[in-house]
PyMOL Python script that loads the backbone (N, CA, C, O; Angstrom):
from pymol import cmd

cmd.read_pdbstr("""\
ATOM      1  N   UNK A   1      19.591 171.565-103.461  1.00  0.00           N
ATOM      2  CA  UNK A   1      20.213 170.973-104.613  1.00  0.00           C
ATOM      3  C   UNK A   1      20.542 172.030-105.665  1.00  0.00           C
ATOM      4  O   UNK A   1      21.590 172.153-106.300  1.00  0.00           O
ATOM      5  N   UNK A   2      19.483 172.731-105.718  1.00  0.00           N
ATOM      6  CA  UNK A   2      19.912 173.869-106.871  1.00  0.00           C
ATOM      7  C   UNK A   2      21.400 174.915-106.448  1.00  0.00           C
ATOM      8  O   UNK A   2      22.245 175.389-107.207  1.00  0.00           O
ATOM      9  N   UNK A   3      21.277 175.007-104.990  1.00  0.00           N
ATOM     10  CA  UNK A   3      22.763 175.794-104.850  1.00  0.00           C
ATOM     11  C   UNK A   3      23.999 175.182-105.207  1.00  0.00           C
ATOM     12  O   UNK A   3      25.001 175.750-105.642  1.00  0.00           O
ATOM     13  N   UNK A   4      23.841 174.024-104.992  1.00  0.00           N
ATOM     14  CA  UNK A   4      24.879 172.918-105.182  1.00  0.00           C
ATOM     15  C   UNK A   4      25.626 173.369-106.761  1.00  0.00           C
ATOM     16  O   UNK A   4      26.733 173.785-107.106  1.00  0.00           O
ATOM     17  N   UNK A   5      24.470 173.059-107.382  1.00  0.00           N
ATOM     18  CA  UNK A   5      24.701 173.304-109.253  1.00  0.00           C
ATOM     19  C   UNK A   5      25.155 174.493-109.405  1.00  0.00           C
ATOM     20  O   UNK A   5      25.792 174.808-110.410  1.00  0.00           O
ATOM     21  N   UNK A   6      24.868 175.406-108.334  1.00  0.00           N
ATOM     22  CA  UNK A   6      25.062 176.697-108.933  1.00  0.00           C
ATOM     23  C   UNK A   6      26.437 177.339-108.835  1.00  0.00           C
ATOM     24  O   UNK A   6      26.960 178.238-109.495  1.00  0.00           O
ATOM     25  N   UNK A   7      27.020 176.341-107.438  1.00  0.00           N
ATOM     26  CA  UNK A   7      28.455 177.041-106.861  1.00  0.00           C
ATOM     27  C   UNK A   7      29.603 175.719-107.392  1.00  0.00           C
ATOM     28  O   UNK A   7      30.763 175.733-106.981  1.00  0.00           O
ATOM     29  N   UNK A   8      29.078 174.574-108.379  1.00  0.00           N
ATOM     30  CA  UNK A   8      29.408 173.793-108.639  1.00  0.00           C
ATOM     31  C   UNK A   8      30.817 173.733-109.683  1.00  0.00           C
ATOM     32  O   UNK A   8      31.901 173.158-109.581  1.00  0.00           O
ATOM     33  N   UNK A   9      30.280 174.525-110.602  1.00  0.00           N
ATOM     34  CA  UNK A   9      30.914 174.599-111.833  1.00  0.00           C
ATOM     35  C   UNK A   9      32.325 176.224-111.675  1.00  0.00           C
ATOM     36  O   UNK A   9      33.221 176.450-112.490  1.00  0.00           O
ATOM     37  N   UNK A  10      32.084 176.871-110.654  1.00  0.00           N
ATOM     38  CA  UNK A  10      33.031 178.306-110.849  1.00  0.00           C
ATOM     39  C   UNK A  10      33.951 177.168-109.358  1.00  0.00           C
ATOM     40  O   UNK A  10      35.179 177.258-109.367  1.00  0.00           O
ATOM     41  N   UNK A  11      33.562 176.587-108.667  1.00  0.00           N
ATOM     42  CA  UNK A  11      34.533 175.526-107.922  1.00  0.00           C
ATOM     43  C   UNK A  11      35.319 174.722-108.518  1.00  0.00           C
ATOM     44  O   UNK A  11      36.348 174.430-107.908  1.00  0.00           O
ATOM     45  N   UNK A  12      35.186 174.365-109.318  1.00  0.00           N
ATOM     46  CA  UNK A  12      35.496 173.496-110.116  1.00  0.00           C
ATOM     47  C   UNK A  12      36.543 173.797-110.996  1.00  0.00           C
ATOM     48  O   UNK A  12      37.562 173.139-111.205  1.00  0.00           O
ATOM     49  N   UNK A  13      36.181 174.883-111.502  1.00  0.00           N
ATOM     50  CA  UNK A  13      37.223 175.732-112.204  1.00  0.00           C
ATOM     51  C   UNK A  13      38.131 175.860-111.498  1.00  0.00           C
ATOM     52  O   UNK A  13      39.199 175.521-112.008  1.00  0.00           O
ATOM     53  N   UNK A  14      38.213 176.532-109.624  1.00  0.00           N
ATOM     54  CA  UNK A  14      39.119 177.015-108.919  1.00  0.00           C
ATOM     55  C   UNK A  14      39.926 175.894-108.799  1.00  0.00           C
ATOM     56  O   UNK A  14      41.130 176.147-108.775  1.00  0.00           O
ATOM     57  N   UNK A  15      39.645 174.866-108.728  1.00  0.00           N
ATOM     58  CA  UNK A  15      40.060 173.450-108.573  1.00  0.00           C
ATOM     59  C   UNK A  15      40.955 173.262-109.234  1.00  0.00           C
ATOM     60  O   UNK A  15      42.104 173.227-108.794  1.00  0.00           O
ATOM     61  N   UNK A  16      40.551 173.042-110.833  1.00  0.00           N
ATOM     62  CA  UNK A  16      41.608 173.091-112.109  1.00  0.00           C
ATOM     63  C   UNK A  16      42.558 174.161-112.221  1.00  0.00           C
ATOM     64  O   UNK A  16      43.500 173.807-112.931  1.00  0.00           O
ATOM     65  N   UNK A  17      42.621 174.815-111.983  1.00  0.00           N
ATOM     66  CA  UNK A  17      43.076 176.038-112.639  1.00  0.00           C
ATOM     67  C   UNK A  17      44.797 175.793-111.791  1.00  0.00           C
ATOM     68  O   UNK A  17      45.736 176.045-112.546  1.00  0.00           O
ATOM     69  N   UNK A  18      45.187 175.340-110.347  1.00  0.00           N
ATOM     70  CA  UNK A  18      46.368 174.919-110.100  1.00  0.00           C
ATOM     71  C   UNK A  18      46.865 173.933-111.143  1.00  0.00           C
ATOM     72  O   UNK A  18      47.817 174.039-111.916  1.00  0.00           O
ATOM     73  N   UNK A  19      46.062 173.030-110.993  1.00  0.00           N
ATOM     74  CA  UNK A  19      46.833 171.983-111.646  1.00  0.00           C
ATOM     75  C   UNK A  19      47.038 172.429-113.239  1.00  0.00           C
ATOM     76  O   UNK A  19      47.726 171.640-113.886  1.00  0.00           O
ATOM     77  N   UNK A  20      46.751 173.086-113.644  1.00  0.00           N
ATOM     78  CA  UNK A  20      47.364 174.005-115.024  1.00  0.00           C
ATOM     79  C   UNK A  20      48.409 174.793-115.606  1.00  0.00           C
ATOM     80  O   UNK A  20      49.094 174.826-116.629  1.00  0.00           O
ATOM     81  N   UNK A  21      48.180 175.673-114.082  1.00  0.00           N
ATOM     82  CA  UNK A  21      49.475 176.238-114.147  1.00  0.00           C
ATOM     83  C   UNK A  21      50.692 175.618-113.534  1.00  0.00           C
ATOM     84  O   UNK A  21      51.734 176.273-113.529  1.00  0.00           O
ATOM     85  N   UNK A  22      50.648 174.118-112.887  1.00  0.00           N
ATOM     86  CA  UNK A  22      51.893 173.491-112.656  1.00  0.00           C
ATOM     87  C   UNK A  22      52.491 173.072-113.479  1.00  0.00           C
ATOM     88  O   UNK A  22      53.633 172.769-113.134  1.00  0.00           O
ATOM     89  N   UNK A  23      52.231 172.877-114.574  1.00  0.00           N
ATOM     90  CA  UNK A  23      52.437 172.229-115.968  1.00  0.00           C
ATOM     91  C   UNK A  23      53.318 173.541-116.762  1.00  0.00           C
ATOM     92  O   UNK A  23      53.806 173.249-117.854  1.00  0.00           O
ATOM     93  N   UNK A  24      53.503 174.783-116.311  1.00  0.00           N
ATOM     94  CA  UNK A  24      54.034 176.129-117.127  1.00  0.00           C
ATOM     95  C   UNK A  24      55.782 176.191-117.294  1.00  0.00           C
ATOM     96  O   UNK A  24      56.388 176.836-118.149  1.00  0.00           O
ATOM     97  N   UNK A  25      56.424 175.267-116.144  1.00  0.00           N
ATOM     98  CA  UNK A  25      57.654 175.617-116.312  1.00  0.00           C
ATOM     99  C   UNK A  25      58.253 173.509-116.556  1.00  0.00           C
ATOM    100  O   UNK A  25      59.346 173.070-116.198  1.00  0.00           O
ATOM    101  N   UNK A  26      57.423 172.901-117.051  1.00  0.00           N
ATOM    102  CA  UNK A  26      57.794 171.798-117.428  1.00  0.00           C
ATOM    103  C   UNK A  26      58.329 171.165-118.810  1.00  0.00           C
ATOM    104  O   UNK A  26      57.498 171.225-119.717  1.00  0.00           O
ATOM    105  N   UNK A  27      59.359 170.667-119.086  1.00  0.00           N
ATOM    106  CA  UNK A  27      59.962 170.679-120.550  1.00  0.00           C
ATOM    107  C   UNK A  27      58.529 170.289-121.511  1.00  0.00           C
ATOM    108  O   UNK A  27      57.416 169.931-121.126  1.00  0.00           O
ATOM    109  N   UNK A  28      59.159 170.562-123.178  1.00  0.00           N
ATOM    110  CA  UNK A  28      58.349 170.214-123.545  1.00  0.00           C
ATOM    111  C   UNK A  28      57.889 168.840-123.712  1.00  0.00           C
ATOM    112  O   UNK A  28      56.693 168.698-123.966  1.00  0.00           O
ATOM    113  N   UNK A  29      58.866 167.458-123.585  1.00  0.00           N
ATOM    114  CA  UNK A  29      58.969 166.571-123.719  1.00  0.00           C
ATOM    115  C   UNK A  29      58.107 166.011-122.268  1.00  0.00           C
ATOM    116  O   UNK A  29      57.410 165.015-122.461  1.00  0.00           O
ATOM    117  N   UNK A  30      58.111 166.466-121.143  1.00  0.00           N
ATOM    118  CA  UNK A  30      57.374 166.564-119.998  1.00  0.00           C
ATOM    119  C   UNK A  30      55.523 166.649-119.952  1.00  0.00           C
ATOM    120  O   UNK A  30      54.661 165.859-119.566  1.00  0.00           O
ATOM    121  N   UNK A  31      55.484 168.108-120.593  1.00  0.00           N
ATOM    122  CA  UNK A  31      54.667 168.007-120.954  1.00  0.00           C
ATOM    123  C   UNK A  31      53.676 167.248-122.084  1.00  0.00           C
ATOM    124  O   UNK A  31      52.450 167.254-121.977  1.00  0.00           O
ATOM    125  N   UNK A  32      54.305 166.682-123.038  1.00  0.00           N
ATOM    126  CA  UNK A  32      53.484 165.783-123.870  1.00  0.00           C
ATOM    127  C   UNK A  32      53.203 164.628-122.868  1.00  0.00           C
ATOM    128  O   UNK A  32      52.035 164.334-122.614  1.00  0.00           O
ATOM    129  N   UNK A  33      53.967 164.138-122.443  1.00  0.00           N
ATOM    130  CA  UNK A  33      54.267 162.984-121.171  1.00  0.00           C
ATOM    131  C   UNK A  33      52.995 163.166-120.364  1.00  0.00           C
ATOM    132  O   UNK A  33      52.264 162.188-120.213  1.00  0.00           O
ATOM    133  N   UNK A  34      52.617 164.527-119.747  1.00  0.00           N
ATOM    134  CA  UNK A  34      51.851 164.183-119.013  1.00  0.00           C
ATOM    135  C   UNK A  34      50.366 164.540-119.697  1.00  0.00           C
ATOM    136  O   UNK A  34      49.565 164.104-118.870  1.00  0.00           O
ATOM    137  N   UNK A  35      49.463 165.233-121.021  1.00  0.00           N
ATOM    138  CA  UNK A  35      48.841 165.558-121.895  1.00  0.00           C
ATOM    139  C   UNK A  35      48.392 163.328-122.227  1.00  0.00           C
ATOM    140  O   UNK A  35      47.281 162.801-122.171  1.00  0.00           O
ATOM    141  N   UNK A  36      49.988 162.529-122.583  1.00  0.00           N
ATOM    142  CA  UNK A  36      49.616 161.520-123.124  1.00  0.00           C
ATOM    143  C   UNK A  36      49.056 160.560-122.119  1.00  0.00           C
ATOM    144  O   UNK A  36      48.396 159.577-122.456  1.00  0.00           O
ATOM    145  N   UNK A  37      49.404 160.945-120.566  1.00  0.00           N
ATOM    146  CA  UNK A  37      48.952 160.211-119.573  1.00  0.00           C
ATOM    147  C   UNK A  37      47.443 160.671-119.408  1.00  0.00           C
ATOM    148  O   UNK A  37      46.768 159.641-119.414  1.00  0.00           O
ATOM    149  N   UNK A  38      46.852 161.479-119.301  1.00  0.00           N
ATOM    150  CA  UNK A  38      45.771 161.917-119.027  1.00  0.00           C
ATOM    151  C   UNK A  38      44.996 161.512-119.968  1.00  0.00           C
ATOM    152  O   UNK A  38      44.002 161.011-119.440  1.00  0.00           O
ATOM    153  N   UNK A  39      44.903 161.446-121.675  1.00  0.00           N
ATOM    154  CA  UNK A  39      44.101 161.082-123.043  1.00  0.00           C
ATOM    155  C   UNK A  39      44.362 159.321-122.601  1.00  0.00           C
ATOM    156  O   UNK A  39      43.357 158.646-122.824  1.00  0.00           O
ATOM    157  N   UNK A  40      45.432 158.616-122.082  1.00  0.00           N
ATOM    158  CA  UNK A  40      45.107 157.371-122.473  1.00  0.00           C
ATOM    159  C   UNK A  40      44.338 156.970-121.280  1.00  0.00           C
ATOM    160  O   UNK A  40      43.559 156.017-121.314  1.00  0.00           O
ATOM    161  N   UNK A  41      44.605 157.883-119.931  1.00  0.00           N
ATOM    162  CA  UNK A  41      43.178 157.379-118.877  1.00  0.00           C
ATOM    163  C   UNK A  41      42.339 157.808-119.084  1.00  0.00           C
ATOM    164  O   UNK A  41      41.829 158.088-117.999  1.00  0.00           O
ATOM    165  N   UNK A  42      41.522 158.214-120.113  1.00  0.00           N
ATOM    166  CA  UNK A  42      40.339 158.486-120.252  1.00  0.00           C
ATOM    167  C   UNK A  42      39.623 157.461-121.405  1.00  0.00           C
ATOM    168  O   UNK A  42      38.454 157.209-121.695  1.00  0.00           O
ATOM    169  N   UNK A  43      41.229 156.903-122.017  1.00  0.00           N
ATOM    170  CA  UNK A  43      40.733 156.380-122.782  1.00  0.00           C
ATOM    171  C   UNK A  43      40.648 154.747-122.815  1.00  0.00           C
ATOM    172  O   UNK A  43      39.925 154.004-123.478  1.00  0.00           O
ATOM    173  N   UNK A  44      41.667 154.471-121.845  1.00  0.00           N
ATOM    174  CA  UNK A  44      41.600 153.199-121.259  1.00  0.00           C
ATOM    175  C   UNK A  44      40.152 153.230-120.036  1.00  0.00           C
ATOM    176  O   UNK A  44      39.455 152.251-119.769  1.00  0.00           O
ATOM    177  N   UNK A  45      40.036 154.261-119.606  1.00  0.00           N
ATOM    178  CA  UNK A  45      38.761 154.135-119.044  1.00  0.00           C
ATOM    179  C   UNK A  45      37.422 153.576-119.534  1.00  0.00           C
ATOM    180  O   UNK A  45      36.653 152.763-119.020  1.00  0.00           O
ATOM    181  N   UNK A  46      37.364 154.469-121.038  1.00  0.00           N
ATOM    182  CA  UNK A  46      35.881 153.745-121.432  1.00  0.00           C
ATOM    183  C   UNK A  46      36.155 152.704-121.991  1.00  0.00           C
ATOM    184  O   UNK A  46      35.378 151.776-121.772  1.00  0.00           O
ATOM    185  N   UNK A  47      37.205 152.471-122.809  1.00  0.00           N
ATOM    186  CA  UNK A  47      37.545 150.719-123.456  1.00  0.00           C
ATOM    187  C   UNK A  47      37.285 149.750-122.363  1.00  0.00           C
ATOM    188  O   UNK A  47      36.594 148.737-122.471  1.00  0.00           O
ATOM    189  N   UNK A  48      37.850 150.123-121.392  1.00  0.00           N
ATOM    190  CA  UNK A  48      37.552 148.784-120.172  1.00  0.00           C
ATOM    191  C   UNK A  48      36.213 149.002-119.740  1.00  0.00           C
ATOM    192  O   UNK A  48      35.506 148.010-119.561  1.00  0.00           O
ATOM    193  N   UNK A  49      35.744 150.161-119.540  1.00  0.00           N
ATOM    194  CA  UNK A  49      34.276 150.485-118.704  1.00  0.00           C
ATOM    195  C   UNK A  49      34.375 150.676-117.558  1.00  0.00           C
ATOM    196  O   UNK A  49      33.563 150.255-116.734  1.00  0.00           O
ATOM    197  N   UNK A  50      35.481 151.405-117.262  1.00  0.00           N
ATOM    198  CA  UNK A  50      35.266 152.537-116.109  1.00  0.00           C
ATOM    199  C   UNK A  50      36.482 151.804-115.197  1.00  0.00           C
ATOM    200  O   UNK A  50      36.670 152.421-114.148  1.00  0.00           O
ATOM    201  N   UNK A  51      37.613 150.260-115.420  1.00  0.00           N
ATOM    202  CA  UNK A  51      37.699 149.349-114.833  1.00  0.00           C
ATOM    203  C   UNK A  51      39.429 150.334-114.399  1.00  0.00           C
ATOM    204  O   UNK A  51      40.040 150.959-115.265  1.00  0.00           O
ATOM    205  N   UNK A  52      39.823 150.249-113.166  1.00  0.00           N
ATOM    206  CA  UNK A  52      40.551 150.715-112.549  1.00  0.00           C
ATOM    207  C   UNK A  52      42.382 150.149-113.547  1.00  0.00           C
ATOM    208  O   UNK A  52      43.227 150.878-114.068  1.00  0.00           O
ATOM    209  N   UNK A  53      42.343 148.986-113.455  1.00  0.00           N
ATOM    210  CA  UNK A  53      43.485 148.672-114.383  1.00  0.00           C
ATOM    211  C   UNK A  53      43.188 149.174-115.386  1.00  0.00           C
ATOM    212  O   UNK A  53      43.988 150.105-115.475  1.00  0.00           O
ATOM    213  N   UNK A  54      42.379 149.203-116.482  1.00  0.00           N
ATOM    214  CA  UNK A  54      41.781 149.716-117.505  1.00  0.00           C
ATOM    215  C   UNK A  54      42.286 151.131-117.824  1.00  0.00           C
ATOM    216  O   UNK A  54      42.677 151.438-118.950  1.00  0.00           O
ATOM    217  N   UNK A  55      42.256 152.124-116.607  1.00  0.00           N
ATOM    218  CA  UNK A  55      42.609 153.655-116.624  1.00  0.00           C
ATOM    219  C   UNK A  55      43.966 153.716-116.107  1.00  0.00           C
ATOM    220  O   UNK A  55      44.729 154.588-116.521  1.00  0.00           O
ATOM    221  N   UNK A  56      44.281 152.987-115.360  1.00  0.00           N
ATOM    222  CA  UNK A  56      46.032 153.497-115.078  1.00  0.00           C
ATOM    223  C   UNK A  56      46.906 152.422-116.559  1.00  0.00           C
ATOM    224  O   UNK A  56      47.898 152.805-117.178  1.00  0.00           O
ATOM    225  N   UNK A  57      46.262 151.261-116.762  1.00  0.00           N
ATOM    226  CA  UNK A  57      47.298 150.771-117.791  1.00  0.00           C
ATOM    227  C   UNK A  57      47.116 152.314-119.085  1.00  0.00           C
ATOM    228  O   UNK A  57      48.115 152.949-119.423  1.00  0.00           O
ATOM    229  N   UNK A  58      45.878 152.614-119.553  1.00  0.00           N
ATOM    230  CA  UNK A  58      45.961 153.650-120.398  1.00  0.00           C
ATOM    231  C   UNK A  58      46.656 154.351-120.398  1.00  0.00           C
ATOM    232  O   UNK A  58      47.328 154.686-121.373  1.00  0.00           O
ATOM    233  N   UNK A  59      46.751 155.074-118.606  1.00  0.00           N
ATOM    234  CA  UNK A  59      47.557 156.290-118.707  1.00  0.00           C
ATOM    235  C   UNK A  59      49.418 156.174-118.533  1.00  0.00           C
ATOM    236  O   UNK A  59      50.282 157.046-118.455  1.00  0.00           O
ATOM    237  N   UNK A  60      49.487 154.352-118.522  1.00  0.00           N
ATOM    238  CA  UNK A  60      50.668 154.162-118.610  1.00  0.00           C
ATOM    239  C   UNK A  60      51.398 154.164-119.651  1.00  0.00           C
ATOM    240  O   UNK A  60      52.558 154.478-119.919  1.00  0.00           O
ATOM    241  N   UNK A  61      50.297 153.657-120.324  1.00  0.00           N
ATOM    242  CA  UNK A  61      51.010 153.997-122.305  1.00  0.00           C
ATOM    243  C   UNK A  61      50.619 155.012-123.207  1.00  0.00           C
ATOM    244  O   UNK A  61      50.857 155.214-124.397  1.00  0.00           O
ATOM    245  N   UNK A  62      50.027 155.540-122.433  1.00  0.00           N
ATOM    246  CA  UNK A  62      49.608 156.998-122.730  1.00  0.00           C
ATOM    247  C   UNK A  62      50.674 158.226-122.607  1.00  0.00           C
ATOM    248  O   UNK A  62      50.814 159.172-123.383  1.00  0.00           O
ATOM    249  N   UNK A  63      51.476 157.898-121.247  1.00  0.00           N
ATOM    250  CA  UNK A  63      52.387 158.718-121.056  1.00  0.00           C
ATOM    251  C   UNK A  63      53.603 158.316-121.621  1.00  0.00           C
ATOM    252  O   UNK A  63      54.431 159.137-122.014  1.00  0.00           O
ATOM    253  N   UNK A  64      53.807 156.785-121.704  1.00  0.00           N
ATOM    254  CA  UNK A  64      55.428 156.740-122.418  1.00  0.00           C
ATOM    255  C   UNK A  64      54.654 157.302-123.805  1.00  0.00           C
ATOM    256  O   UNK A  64      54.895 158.509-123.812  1.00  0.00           O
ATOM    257  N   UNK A  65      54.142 157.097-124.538  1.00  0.00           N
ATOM    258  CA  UNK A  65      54.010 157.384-125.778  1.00  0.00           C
ATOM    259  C   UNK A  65      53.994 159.336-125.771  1.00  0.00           C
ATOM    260  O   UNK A  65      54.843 160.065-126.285  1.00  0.00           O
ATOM    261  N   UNK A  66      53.235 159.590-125.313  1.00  0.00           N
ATOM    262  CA  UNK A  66      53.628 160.958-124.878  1.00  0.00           C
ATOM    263  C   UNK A  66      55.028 161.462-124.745  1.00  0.00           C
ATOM    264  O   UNK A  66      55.663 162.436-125.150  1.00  0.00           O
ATOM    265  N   UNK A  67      55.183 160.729-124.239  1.00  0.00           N
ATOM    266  CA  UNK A  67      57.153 160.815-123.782  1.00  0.00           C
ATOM    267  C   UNK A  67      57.650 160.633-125.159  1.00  0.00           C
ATOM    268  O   UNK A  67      58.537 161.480-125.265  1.00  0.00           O
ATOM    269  N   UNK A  68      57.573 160.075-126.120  1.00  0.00           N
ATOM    270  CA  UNK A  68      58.616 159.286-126.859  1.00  0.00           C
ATOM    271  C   UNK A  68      58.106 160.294-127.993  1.00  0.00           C
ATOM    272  O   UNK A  68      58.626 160.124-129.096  1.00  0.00           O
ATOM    273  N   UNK A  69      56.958 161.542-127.854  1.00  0.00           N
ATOM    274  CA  UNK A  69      56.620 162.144-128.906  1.00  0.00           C
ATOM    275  C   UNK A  69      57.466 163.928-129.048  1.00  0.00           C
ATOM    276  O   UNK A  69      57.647 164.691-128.099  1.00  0.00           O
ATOM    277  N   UNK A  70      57.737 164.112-130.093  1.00  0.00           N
ATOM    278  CA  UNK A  70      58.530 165.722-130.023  1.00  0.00           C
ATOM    279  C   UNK A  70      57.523 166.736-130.278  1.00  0.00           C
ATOM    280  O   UNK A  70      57.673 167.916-129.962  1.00  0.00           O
ATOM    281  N   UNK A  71      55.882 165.984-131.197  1.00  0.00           N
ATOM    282  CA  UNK A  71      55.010 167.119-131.522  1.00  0.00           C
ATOM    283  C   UNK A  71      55.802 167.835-133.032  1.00  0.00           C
ATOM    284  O   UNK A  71      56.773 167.505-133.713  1.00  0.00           O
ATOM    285  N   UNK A  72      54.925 168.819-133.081  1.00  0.00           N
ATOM    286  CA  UNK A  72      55.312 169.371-134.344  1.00  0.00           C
ATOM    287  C   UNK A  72      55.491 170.890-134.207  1.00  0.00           C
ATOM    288  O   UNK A  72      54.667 171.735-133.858  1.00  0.00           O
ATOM    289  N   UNK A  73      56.799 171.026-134.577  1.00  0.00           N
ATOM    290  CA  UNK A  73      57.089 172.829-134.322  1.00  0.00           C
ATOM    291  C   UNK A  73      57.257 173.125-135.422  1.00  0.00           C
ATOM    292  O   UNK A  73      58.162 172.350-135.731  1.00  0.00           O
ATOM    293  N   UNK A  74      56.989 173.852-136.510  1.00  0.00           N
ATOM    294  CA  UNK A  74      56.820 174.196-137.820  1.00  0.00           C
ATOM    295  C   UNK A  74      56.581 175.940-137.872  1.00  0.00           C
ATOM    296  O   UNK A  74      56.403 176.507-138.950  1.00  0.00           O
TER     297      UNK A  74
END
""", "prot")
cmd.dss("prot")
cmd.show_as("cartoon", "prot")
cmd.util.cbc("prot")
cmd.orient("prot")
């Protein structure tokens, strides 16, 4: 068990680290899109309690709203 923990977390990283850089040549309007999909399934996740509609409806209005945002360039 202890190796597990130990090779757990630098895996994990290797894991993420694609899906990061796929996001590098995506508009910016794209990218909020997909930033707003990901915050509202996490966040429709705990409002419902973990409940499967709960996390994709989130990340459904998570991402149009994402979409429909320009952010702030100043």
């Amino acid at each position: 068990m202890q190796n597990i923990h130990r090779i757990a977390k630098p895996l994990l990283a290797l894991l993420i680290l694609p899906s990061l850089m796929a996001c590098s040549n995506l508009s910016q309007r794209q990218q909020n899109a997909a930033i707003g999909a990901g915050v509202g399934a996490i966040g429709g996740s705990i409002l419902t309690g973990g409940s499967t509609l709960g996390t994709l409806g989130g990340a459904a209005i998570g991402g149009v709203i994402g979409h429909g945002s320009t952010g702030s360039k100043r």
